[in-house]
N, C-alpha and C positions, 0 to 999 in steps of 0.2 A: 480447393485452396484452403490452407490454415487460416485463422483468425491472425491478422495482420497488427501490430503492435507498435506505438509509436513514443520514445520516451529517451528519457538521458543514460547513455552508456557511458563508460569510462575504459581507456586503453589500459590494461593489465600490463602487458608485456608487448615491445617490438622487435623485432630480430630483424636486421642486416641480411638480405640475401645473396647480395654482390649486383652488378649492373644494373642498378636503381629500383631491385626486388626486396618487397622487405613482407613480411609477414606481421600484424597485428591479432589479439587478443584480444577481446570486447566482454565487459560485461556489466552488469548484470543485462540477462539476455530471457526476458522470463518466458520466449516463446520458445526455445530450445529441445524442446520435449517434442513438440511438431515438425520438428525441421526433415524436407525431403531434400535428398540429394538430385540437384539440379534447380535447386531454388536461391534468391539471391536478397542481400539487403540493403536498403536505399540510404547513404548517408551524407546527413549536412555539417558541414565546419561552424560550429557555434562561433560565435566573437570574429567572423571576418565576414569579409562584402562578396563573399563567394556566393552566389544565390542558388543556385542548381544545386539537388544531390546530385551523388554518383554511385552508381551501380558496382553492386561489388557481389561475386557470387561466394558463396559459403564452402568455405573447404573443408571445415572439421567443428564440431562441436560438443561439450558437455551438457545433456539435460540436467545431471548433478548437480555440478557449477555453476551453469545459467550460463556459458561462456559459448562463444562465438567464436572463429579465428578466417579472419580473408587473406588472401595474398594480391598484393597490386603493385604495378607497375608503374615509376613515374614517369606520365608522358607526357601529362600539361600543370598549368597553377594549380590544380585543384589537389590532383594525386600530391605534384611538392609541396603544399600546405600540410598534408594528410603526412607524409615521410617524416615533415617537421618534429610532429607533435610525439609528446611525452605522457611516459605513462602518468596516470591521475591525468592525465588532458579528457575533457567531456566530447560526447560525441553526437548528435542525435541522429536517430538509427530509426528507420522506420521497414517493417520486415516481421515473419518473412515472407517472400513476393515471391510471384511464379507458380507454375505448375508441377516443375519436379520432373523425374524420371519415372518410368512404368519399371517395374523392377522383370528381369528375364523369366522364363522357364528354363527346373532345373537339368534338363538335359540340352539345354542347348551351350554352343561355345560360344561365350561374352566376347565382343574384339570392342576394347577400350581404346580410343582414340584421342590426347588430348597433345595439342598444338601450344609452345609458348606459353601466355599466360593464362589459358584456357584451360590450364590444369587443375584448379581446384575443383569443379562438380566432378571432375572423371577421376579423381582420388578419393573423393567421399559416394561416389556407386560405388569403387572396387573397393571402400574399406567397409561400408553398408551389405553389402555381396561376401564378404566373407566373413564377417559376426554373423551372417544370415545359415551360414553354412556351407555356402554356394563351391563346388569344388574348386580348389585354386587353380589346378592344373589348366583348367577348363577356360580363364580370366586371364586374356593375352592383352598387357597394358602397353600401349604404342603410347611413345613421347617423343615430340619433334621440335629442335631446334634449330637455330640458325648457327650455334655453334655448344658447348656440350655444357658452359657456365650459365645456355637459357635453360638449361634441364632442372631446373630446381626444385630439390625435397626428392632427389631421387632417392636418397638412402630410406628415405621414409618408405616410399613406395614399394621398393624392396622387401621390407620389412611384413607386408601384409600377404609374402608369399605368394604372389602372382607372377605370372611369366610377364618379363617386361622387357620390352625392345625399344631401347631407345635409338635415334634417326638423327643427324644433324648433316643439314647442307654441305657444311666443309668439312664434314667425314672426322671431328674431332673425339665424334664415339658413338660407336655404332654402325649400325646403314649409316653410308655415306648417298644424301641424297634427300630427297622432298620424304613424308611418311606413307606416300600412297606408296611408293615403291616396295617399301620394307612390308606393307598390309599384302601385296600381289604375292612377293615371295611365298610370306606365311598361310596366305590363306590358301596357297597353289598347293601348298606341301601337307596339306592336314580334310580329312575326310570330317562329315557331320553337318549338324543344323544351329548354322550361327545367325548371331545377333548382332549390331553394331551400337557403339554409341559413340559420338563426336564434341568436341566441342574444342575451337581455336580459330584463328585467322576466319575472315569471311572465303578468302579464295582457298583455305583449307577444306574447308566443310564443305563449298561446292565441288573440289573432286571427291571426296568423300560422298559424297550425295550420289555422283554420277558416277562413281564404281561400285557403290553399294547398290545400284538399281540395273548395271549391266551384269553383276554376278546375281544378282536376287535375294538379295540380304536385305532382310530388315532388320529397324530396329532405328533410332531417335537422334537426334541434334540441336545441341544447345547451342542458339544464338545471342551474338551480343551487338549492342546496337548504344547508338547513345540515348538515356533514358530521361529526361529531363524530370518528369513528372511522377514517375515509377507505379503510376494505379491507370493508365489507359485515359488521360484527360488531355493531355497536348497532342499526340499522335506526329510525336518526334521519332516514333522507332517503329514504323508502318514497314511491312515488307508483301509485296503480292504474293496470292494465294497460288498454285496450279488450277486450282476450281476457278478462279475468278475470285475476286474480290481484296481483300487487304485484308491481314491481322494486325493487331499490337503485340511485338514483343513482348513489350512488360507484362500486359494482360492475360493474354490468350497462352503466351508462349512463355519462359523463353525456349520451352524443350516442345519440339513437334518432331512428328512423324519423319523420316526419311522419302524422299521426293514430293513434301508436303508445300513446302515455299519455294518460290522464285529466287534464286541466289546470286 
């Protein structure tokens, strides 16, 4: 784990995603140069009676800049306080947390898997994957939604030249259906030694979990949990182990092994 950093940010920029998605810009971000894809940062609303952070994972950043950028979803007080604010609005940011992603071997095929709002760490593997050099051909990015306006920053992802399938329930684009169905298709129709990586819905990741362990795929999932404390001291986001025992999310995880936790 990087050196964890805690101090006043400011919103740069917000952008409107549509369906209570909006995108934020953070900076000065002085740990940005450390940043692994699969890692997240904990932030508190200065000047309100909000007391919890919230957990927000890292979809893109400058070590340049020092900037930071999350995508969040409004779904209680805290996210719609966060939507509120303007840029020059202060932030406190403590980050950044986690463990990160094991990054692949370059001969194997990547299956990027990201559900809903779970899409920023599985945007920053597959944009970290191909600055790395990693073949694109090779980086099949699966994205699922409930309908084709949850698919947000598709154009972006596009852009980084990977093969991308997007899924939405009500067939608005794409597989028509859940994303496990579009992964059976593609992975039924293509030979080689792949890798998986997950991160969305909890009921996402556990059939992900249990088709990546009935085909024999490894390869990691990032879980998300409600994280009150973001450093392993309240054990507000405990999930069991297969071995026995219990991890913290925030601590240990939030990226573990595939058939590693209890889902």
């Amino acid at each position: 784990m990087s050196k964890i950093v805690i101090g006043y940010s400011e919103i740069i920029k917000k952008t409107d995603l549509g369906r209570g998605n909006f995108i934020m810009e953070i900076a000065p971000f002085s740990k940005a140069r450390n940043i692994k894809p699969g890692q997240f940062v904990h932030i508190r609303l200065p000047d309100t009676n909000v007391f919890f952070r919230r957990a927000f994972s890292i979809y893109d950043y400058s070590p340049e800049q020092k900037t930071i950028k999350i995508i969040f979803k409004v779904f209680g007080r805290g996210t719609k306080l966060l939507a509120g604010l303007h840029r020059g609005d202060r932030l406190d940011v403590l980050g950044p947390l986690g463990n990160g992603f094991r990054l692949p071997g370059r001969r194997e095929t990547v299956i990027l898997v990201a559900g809903g709002i779970g899409m920023p760490p599985i945007y920053l593997l597959a944009k970290i994957l191909t600055e790395k050099g990693f073949d694109q051909k090779r980086l099949l990015y699966f994205y699922g939604g409930a309908t084709r306006d949850d698919l947000v920053e598709l154009k972006k992802i596009r852009q980084l030249g990977v093969r991308v399938y997007p899924a939405t329930e009500d067939g608005s684009l794409g597989f028509r259906g859940l994303i496990t169905g579009a992964l059976v298709d593609v992975i039924d129709s293509r030979q080689g030694k792949f890798r998986m990586y997950a991160c969305g819905p909890e009921g996402m990741l556990r059939a992900v979990d249990e088709l990546a362990g009935k085909m024999g795929i490894p390869g990691q999932l990032s879980l998300e949990a409600p994280m009150p404390c973001g450093i392993g001291i309240c054990l507000g986001c405990i999930k069991p182990l297969r071995v026995g025992g219990y991890t913290r999310i925030c601590r240990e995880g939030p990226v573990y092994e595939i058939g590693e936790v209890i889902l």
